[in-house]
Biopython code that builds the backbone (N, CA, C, O; Angstrom):
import numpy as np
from Bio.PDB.StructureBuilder import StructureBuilder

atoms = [
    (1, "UNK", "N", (4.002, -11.860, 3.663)),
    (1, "UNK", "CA", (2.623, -11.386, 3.755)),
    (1, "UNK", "C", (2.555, -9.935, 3.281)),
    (1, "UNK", "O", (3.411, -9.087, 3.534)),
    (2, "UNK", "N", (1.170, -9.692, 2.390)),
    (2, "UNK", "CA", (1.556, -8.147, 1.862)),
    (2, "UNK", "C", (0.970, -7.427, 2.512)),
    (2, "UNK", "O", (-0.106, -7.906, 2.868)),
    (3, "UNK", "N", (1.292, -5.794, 3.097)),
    (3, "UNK", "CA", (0.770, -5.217, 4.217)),
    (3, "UNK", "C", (-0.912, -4.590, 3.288)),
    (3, "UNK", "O", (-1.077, -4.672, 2.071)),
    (4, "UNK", "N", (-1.678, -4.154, 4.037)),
    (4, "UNK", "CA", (-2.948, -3.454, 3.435)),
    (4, "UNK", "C", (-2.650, -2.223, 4.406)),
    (4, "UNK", "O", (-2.310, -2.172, 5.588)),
    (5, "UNK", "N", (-2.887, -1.343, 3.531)),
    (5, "UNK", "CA", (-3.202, 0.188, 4.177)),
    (5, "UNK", "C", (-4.607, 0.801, 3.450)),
    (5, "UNK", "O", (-4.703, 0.913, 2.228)),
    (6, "UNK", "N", (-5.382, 1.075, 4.133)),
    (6, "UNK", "CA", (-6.985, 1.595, 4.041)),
    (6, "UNK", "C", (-6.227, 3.073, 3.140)),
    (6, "UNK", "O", (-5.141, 3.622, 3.324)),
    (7, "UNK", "N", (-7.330, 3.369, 2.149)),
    (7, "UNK", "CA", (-6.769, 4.156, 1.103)),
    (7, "UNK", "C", (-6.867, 5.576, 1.728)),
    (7, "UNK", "O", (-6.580, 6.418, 0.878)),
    (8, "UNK", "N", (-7.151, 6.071, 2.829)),
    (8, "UNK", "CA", (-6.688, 7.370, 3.431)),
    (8, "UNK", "C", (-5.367, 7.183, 3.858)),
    (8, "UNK", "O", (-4.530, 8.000, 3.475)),
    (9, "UNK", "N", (-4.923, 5.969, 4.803)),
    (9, "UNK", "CA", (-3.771, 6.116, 5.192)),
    (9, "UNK", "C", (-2.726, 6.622, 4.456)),
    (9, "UNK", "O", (-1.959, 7.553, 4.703)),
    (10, "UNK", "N", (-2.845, 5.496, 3.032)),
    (10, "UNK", "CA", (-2.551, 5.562, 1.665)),
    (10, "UNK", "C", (-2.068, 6.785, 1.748)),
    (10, "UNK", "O", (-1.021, 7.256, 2.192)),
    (11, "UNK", "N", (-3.134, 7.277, 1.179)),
    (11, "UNK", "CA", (-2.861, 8.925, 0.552)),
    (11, "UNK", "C", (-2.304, 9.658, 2.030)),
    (11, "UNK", "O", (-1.521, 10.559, 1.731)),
    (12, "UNK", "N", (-2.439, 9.564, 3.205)),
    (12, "UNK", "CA", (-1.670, 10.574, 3.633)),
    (12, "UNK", "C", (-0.202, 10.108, 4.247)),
    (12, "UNK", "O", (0.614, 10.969, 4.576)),
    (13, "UNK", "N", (0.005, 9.087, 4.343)),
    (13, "UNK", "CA", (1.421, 8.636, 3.498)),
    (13, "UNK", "C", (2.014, 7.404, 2.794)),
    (13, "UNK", "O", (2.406, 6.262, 3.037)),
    (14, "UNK", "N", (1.857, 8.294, 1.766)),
    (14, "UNK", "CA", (2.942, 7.384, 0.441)),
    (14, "UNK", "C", (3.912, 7.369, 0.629)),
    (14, "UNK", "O", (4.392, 6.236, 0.673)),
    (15, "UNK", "N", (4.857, 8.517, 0.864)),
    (15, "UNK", "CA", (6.509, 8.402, 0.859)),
    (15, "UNK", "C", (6.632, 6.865, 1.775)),
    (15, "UNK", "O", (7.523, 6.058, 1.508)),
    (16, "UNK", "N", (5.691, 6.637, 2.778)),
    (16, "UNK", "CA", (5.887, 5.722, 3.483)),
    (16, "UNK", "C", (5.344, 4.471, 3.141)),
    (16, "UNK", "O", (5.445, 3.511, 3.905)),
    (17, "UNK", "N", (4.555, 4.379, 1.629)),
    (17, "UNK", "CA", (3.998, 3.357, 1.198)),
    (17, "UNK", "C", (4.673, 2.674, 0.278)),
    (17, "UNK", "O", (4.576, 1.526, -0.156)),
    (18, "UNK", "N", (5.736, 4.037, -0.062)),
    (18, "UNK", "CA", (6.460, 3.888, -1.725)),
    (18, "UNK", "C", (8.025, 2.809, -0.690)),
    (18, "UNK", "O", (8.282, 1.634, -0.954)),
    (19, "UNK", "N", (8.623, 3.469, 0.171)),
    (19, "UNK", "CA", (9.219, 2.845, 0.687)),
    (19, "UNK", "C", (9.147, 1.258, 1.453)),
    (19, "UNK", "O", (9.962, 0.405, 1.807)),
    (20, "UNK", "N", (7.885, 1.411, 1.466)),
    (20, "UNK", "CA", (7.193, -0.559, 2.118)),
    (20, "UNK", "C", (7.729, -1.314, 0.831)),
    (20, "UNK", "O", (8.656, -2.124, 0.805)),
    (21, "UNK", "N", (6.923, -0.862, -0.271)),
    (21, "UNK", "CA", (6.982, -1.553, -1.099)),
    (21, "UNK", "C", (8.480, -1.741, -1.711)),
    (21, "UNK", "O", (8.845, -2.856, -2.082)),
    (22, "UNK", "N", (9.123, -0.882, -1.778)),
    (22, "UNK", "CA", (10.551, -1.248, -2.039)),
    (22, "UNK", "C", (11.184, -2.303, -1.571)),
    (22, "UNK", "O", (11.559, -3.302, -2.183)),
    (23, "UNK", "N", (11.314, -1.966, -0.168)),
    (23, "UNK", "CA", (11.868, -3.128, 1.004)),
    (23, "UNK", "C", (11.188, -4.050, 1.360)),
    (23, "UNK", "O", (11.822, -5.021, 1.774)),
    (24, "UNK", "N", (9.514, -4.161, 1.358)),
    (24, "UNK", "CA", (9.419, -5.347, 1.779)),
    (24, "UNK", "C", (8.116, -5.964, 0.889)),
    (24, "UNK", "O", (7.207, -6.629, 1.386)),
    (25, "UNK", "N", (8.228, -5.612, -0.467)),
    (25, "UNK", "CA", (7.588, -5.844, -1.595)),
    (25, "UNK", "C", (5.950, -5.049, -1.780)),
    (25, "UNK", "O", (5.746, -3.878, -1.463)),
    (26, "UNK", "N", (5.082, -5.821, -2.256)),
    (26, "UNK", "CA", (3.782, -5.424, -2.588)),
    (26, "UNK", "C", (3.204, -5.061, -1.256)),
    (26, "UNK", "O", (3.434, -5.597, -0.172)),
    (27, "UNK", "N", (2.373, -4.006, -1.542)),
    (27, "UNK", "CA", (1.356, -3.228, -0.646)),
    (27, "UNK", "C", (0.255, -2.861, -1.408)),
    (27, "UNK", "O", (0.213, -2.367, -2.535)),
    (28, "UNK", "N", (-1.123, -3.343, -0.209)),
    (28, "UNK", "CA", (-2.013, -3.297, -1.028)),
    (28, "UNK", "C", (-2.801, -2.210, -0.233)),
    (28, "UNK", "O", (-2.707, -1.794, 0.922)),
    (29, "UNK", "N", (-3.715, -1.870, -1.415)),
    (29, "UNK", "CA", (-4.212, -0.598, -0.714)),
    (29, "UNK", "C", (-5.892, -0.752, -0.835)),
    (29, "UNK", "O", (-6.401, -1.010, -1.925)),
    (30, "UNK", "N", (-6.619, -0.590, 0.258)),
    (30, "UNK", "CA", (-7.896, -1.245, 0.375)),
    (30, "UNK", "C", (-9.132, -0.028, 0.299)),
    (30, "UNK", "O", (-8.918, 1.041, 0.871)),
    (31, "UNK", "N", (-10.031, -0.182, -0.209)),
    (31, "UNK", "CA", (-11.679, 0.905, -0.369)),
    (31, "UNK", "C", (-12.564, -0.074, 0.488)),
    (31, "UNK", "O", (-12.901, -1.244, 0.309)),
    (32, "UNK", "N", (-12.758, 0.636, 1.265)),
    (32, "UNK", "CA", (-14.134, 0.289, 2.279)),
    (32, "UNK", "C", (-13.924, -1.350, 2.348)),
    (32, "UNK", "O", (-14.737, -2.103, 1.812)),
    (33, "UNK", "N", (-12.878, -1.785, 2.985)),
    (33, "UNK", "CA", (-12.493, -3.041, 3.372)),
    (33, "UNK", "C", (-12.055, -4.251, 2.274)),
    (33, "UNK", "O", (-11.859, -5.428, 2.575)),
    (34, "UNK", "N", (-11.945, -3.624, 0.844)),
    (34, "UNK", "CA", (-12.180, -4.597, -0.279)),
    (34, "UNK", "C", (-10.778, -4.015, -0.978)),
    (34, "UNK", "O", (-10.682, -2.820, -1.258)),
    (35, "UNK", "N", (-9.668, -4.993, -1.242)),
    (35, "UNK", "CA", (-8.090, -4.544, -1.654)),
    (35, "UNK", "C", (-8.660, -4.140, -3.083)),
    (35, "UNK", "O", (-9.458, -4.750, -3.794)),
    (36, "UNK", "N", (-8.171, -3.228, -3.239)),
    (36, "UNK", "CA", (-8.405, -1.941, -4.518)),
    (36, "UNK", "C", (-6.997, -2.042, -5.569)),
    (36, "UNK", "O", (-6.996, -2.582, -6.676)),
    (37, "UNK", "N", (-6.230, -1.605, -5.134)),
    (37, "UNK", "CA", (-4.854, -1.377, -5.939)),
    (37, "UNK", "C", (-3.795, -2.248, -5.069)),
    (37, "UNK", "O", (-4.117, -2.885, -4.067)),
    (38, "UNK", "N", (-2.515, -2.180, -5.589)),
    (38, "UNK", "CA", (-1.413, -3.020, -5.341)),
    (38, "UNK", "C", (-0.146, -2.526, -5.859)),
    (38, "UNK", "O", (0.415, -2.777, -6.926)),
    (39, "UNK", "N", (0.240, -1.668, -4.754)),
    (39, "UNK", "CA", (1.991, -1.071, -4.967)),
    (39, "UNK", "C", (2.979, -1.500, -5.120)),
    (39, "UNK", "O", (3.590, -1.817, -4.099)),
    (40, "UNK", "N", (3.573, -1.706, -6.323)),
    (40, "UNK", "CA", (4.580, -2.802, -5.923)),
    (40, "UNK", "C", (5.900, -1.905, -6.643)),
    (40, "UNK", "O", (5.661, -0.939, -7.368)),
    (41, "UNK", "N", (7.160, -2.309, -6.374)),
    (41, "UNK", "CA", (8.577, -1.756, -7.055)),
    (41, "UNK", "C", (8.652, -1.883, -8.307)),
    (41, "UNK", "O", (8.266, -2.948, -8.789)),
    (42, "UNK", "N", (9.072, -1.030, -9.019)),
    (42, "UNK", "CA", (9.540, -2.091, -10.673)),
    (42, "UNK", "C", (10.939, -1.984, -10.997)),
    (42, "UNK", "O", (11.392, -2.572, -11.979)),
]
sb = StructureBuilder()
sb.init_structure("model")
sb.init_model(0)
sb.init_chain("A")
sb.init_seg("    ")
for serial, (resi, resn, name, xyz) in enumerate(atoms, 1):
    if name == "N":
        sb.init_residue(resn, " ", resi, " ")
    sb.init_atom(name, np.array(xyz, "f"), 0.0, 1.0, " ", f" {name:<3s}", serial, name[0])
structure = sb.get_structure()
């Protein structure tokens, strides 16, 4: 299941978003309840 983080969380932490997505794949990142972008490893 891919986690959603509301896009403030987002931005006030990535180091901790960049690391989700490493280990436990795609993270999506949501605007006013509607998934926006999608972090994933490459």
């Amino acid at each position: 299941m891919q986690a959603l983080w509301p896009l403030q969380d987002a931005k006030n932490r990535f180091s901790e978003l960049v690391e989700q997505a490493l280990h436990d794949g795609p993270q999506v990142v949501t605007r006013h309840g509607k998934a926006t972008v999608v972090v994933l490893s490459g």
